[in-house]
GUVEXVEX-482349 format. One record per residue (C-alpha): residue in three letters; x, y, z; residue number from 1. Coordinates in Angstrom, 2 decimals. Each point is the difference from the previous one (the first is absolute). Layout:
residues N
R | ala | X | Y | Z | NUM
...
end
This chain:
residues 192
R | unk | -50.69 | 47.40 | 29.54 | 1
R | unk | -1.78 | -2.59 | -1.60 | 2
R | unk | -3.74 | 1.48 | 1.22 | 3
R | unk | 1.28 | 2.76 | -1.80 | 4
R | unk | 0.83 | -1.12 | -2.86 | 5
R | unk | -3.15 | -1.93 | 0.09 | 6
R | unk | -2.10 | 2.30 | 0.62 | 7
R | unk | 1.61 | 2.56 | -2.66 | 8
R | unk | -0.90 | -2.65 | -2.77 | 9
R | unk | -3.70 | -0.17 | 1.68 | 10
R | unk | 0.29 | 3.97 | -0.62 | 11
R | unk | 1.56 | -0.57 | -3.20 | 12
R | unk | -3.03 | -2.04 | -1.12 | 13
R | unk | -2.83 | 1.63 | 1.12 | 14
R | unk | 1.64 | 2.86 | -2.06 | 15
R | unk | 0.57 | -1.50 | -3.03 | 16
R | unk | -4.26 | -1.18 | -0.27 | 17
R | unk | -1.24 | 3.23 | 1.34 | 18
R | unk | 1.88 | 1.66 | -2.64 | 19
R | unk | -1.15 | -2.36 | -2.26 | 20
R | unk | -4.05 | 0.41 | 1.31 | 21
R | unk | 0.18 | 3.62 | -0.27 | 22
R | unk | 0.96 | 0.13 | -3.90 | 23
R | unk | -2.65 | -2.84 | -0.26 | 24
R | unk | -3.01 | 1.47 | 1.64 | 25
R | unk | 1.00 | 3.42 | -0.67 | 26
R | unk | 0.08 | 0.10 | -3.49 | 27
R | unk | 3.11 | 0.22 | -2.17 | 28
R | unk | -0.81 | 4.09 | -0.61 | 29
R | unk | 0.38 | 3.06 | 2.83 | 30
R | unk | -1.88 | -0.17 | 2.99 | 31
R | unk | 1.06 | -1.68 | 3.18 | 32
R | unk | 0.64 | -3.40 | -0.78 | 33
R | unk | 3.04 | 1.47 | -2.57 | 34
R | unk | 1.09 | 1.91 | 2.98 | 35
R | unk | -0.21 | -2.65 | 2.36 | 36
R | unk | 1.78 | -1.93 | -2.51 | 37
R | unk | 2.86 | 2.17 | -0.56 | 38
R | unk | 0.72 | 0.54 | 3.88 | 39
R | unk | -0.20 | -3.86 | 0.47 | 40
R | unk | 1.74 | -1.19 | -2.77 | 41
R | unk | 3.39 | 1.76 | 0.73 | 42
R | unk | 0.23 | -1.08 | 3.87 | 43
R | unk | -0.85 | -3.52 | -0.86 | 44
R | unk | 2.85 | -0.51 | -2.50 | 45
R | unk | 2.32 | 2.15 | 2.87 | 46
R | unk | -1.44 | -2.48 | 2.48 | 47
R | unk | 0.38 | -3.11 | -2.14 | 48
R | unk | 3.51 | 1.33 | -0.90 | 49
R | unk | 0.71 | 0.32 | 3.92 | 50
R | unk | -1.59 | -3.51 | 0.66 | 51
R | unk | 2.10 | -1.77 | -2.54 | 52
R | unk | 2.94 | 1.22 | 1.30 | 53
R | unk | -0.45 | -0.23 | 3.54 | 54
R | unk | -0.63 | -4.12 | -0.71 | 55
R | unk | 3.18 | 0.11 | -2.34 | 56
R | unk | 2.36 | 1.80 | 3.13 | 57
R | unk | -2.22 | -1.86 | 2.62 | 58
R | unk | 0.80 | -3.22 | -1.32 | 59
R | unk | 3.59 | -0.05 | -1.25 | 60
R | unk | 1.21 | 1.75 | 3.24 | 61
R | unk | -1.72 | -3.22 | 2.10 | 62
R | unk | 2.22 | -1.97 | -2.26 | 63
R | unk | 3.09 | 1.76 | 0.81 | 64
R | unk | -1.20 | 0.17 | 3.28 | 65
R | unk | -0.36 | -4.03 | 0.01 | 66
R | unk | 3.21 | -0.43 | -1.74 | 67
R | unk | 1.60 | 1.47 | 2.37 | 68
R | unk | -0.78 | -1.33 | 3.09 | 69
R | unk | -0.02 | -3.55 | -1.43 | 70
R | unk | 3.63 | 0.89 | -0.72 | 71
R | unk | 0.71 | 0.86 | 3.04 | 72
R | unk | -1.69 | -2.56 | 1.88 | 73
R | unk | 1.25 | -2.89 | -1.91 | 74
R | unk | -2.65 | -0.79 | -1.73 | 75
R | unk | -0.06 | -2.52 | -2.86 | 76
R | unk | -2.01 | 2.93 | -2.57 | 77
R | unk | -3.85 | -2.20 | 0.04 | 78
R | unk | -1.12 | 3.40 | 0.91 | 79
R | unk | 1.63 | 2.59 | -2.53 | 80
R | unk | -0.57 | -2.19 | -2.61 | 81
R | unk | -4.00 | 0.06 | 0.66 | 82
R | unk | 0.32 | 3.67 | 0.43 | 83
R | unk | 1.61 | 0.14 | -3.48 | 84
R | unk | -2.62 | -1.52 | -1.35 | 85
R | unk | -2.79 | 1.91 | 1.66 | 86
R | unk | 1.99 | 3.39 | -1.75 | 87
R | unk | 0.27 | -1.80 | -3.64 | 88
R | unk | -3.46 | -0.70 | 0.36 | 89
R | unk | -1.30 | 3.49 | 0.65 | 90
R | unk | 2.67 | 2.58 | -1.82 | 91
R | unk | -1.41 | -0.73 | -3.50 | 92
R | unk | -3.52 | 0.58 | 1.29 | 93
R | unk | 0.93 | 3.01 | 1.41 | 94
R | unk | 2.14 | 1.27 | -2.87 | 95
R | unk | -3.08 | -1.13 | -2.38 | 96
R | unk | -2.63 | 2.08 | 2.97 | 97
R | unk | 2.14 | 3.14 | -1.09 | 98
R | unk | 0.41 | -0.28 | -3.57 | 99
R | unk | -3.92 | -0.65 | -0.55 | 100
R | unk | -0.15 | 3.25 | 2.78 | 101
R | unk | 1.93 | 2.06 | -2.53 | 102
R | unk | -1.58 | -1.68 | -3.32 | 103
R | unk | -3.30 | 1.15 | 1.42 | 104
R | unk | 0.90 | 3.57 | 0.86 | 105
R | unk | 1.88 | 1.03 | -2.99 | 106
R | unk | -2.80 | -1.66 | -2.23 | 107
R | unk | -1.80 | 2.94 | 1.63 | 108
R | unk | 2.66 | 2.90 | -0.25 | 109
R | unk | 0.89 | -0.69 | -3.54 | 110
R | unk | -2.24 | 1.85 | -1.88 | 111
R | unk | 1.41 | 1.07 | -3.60 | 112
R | unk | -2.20 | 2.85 | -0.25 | 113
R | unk | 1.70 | 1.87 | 2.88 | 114
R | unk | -3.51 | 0.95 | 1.43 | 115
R | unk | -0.80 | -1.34 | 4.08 | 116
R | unk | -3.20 | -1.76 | -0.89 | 117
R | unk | 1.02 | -3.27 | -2.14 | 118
R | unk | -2.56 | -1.14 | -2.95 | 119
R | unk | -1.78 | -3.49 | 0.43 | 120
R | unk | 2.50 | -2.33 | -1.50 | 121
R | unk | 2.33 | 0.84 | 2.68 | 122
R | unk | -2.73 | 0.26 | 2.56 | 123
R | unk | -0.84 | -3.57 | -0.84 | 124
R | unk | 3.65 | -1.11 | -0.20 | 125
R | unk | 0.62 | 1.51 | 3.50 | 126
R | unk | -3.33 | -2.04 | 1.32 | 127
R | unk | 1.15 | -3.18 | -1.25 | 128
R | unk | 3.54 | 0.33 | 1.16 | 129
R | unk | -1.53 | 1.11 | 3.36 | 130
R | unk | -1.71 | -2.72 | 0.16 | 131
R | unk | 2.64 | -2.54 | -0.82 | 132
R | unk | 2.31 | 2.00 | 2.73 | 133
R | unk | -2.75 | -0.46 | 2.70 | 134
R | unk | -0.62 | -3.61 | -0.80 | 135
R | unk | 4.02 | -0.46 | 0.45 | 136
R | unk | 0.74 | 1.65 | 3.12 | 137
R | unk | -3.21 | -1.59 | 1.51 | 138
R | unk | 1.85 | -3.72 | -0.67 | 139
R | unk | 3.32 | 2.23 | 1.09 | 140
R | unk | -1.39 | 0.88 | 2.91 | 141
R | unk | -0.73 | -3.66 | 0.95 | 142
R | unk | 3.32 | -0.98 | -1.09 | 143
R | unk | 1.67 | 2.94 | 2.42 | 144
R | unk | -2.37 | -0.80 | 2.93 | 145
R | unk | 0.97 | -3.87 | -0.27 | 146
R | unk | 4.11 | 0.96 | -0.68 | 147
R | unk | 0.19 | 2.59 | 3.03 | 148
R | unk | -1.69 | -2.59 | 2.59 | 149
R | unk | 1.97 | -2.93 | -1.46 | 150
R | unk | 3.33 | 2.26 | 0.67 | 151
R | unk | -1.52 | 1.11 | 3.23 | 152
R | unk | -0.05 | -4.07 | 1.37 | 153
R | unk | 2.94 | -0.13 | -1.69 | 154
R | unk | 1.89 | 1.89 | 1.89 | 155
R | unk | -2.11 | -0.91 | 3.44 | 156
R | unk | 1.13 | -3.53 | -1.05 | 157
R | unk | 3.55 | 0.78 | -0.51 | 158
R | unk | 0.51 | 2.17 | 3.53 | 159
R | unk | -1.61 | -3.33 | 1.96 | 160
R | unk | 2.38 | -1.81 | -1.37 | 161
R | unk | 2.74 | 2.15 | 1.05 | 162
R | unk | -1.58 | -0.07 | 3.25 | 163
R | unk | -0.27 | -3.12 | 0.46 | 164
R | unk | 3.96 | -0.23 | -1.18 | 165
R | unk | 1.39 | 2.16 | 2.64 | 166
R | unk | 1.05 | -0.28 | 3.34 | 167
R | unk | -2.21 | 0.49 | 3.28 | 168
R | unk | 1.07 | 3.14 | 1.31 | 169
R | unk | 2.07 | 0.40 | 2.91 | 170
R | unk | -2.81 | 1.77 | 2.11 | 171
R | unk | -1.32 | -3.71 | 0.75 | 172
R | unk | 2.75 | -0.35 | 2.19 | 173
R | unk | -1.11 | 3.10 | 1.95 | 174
R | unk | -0.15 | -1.01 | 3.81 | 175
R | unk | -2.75 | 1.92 | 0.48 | 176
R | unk | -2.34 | 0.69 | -2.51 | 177
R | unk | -2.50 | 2.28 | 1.52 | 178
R | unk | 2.49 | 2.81 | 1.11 | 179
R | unk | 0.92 | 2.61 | -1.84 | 180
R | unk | 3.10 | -0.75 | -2.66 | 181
R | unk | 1.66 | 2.95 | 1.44 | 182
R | unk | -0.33 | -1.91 | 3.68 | 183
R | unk | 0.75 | -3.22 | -1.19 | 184
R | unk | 3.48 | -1.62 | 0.30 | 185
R | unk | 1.59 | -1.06 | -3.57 | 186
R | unk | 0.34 | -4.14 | -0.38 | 187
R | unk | 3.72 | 1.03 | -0.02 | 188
R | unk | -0.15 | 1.51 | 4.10 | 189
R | unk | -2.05 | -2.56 | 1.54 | 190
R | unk | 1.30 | -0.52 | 3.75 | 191
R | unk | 1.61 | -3.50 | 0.19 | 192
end
């Protein structure tokens, strides 16, 4: 899950600055960079929109997951409690990733006029805002890559401990450990 996740934001980037290049070296007017533009644009805000809230789900449902099996293994809470952390840190980024998503695309859609092509104010609004939303999800991205691993050792962390905590299993006491289990006698039937 969390290659995915990864690699979605990877996807999600690569989107948002080929977008970006096409308007750029394709000239603000028709022609293919506008049309690259206006294909990209769209599944990079769906993609950054997906991304944002796969690390939001991702990452609180490790911390109920962690929360719950400290709970049920005894465990004092050291681990929750870094997991808590790990989710205040990165739900305002995400929340701020998808707000600057939806600034940027409705500074595009909103054109008083009612006409599809938007004048240059707008055009140049829509740049900047672009800009500042690609510059944000690039330090979001960071932020999500370093959250999602930290949960992931987290939780690696958490189920050694409880590993450590249990009890050996009772298939040490097997008398023979090389034959089959269904051959092998129970501890319980041993001959006297």
């Amino acid at each position: 899950m969390d290659r995915m996740i990864l690699g979605a934001a990877l996807l999600h980037a690569l989107l948002l600055v080929a977008a970006f290049a096409a308007v750029l070296l394709g000239g603000a007017g028709e022609g293919l960079g506008r049309g690259l533009h206006d294909r990209l644009g769209p599944s990079a805000t769906m993609t950054g929109v997906l991304v944002n809230l796969l690390v939001l789900a991702c990452v609180v449902a490790r911390e109920a997951w962690i929360r719950r099996v400290e709970r049920l293994a005894g465990l004092p809470g050291r681990f929750h409690s870094r997991a808590v952390r790990n989710r205040r840190r990165v739900t305002p980024v995400a929340v701020g990733g998808l707000g600057l998503l939806a600034v940027a695309s409705w500074s595009w859609c909103d054109d008083p006029t009612g006409s599809s092509d938007p004048g240059p104010a707008q055009s140049l609004a829509h740049l900047a805002l672009a800009s500042v939303a690609i510059g944000y999800q690039g330090a979001a991205l960071a932020v999500f890559a370093v959250t999602i691993l930290g949960q992931r050792a987290l939780a690696l962390a958490l189920k050694a401990e409880v590993d450590r905590l249990r009890p050996p299993s009772s298939s040490a006491a097997d008398p023979d450990p090389t034959a089959p289990r269904s051959l092998a006698q129970p501890p319980d039937r041993l001959p006297p």
